[in-house]
N, C-alpha and C positions, 0 to 999 in steps of 0.2 A: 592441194593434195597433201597428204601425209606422208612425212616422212621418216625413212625405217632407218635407227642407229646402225655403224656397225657390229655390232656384241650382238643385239636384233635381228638383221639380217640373218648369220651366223648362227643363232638359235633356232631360228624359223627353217631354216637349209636342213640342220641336224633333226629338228623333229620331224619334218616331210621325210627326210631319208630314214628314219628311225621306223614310221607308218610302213615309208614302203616296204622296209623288208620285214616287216612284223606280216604285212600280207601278202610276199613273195613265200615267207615261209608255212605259212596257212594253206595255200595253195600247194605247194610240194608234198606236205601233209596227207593234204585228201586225195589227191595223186596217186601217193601210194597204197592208201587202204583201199582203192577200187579198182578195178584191174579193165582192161577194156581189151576187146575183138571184134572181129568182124562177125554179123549177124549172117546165116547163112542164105539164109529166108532174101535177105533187103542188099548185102552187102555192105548194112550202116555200120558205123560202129555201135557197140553194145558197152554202155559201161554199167558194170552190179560191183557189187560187196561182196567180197567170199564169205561165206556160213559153212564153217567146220564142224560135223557133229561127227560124234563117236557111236555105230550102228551095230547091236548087240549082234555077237554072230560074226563080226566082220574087224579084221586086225587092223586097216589102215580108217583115218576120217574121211569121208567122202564131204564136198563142198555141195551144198545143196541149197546154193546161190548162183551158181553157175545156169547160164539160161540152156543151158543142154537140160535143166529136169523145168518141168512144167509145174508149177505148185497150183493145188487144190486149197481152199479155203471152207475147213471144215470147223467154222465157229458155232455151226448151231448143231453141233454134234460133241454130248455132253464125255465120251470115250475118246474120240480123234482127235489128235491134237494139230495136224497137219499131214497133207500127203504132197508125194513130189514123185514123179516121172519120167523117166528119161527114154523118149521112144525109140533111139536109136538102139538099144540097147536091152529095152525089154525088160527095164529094172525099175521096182519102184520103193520108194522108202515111205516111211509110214510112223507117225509119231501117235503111240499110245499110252496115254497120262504123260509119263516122266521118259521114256526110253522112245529109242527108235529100233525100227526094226526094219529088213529088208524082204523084196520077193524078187526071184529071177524066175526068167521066161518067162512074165507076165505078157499076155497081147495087148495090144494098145484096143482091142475091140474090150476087155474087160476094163481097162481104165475108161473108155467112152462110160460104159454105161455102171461105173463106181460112181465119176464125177455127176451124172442126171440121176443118180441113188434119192428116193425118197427119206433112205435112214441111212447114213455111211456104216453105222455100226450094223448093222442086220444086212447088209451086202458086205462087207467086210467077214462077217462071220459066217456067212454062208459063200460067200463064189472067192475068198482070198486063201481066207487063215486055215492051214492042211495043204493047201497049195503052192505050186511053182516054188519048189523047196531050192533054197541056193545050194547045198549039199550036191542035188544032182543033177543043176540045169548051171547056165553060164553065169559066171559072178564078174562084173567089168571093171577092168581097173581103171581108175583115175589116177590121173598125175599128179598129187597132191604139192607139185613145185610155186 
């Protein structure tokens, strides 16, 4: 067998403890940039990433990472850059080119059939944009803590 001096020993101790807290600290890390709940739906937990964006029209950022809004994947829509949904609430936000933008009192029966849209842009410009003005329907706050 091989055997280890003591300076060796002692070297090998120090780099193992050295490892371990290089990925105790890694971990605490990603810990805090995710934030986790309870899923209402399952009761699992849910861990996401908060996404802050700044919604024109609207003084605080709303997190629209948070699994309270439902995201739409509008990649083969050359105007839409994303949409997201929050059904409790009847709100949906909507990213065109560079800005976002917000609609209140949206029904969740006009998000069904945004998301099966053969054109998001041409359902968007016809059954959205004029509509469910946040001026005069309900605007929800989030706890941006």
């Amino acid at each position: 067998m091989f055997k280890l001096s003591h300076n060796m020993k002692i070297f090998l101790l120090l780099l193992i403890s050295f490892l371990l807290l290089i990925s105790f600290a890694s971990n605490i890390s990603s810990q805090n940039s995710a934030t986790s709940e309870l899923s209402p739906e399952t009761d699992e937990e849910v861990i996401y990433k908060p996404n802050y964006v700044k919604v024109k029209y609207r003084e605080d950022s709303v997190d629209i990472g948070h699994p309270r809004f439902e995201y739409l994947d509008t990649s083969k829509s050359s105007f839409i850059r994303g949409a997201w949904y929050d059904k409790d609430n009847s709100y949906m936000i909507i990213k065109l080119k560079e800005n976002y933008y917000q609609y209140c009192g949206m029904s969740s029966k006009i998000w069904t059939h945004f998301k099966k849209a053969e054109s998001f842009g041409i359902f968007y410009n016809t059954y959205i944009k004029g509509y469910y003005d946040c001026r005069f329907n309900y605007v929800p706050r989030y706890n941006n803590s």
